[in-house]
C-alpha positions in Angstrom: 76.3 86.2 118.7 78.4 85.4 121.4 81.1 88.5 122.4 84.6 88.0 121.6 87.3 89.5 123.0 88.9 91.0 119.9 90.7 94.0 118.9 88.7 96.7 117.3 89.8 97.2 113.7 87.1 100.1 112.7 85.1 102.9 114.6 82.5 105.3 113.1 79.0 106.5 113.9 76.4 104.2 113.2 73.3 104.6 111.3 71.8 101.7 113.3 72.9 99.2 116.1 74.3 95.6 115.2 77.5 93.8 114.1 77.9 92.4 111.0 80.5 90.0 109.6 81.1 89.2 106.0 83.1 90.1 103.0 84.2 93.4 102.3 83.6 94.8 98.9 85.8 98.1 98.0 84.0 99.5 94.8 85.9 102.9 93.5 82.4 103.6 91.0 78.7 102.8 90.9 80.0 100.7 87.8 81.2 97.9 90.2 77.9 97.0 91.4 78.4 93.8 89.5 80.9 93.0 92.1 78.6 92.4 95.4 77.2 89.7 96.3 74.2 88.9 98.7 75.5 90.2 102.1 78.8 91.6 101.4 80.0 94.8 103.4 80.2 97.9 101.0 83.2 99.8 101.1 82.9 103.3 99.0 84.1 106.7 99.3 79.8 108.0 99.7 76.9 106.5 98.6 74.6 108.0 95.4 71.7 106.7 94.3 73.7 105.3 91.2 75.2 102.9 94.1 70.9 101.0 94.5 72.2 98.0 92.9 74.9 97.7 95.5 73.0 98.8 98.7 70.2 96.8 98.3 73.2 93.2 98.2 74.8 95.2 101.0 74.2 93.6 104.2 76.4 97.2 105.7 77.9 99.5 104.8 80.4 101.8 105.3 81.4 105.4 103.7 84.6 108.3 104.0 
């Protein structure tokens, strides 16, 4: 992936190198799983294992 000069939108600590780019699902309940598709970015306040369906589509993810 070729480096862009581009504003940094988000900062965190990473639980493993790489830069990802896809569509970002918010999901407020486990119940949303339904919602993610193959590769989309997880958006969720923490992760529980109620959230499995949704981590294993997620291609990151990121928590509060």
């Amino acid at each position: 992936m070729e480096k862009e000069n581009k504003e940094i939108i988000l900062r965190g600590i990473a639980a493993s190198p790489g830069i990802i780019k896809g569509t970002v699902k918010i999901l407020m309940s486990p119940e949303d799983a339904s919602k993610m598709q193959e590769g989309d970015i997880l958006v969720t306040k923490e992760t529980t294992p109620q959230y499995i369906l949704a981590i294993l589509k997620a291609s990151a993810i990121i928590t509060d």
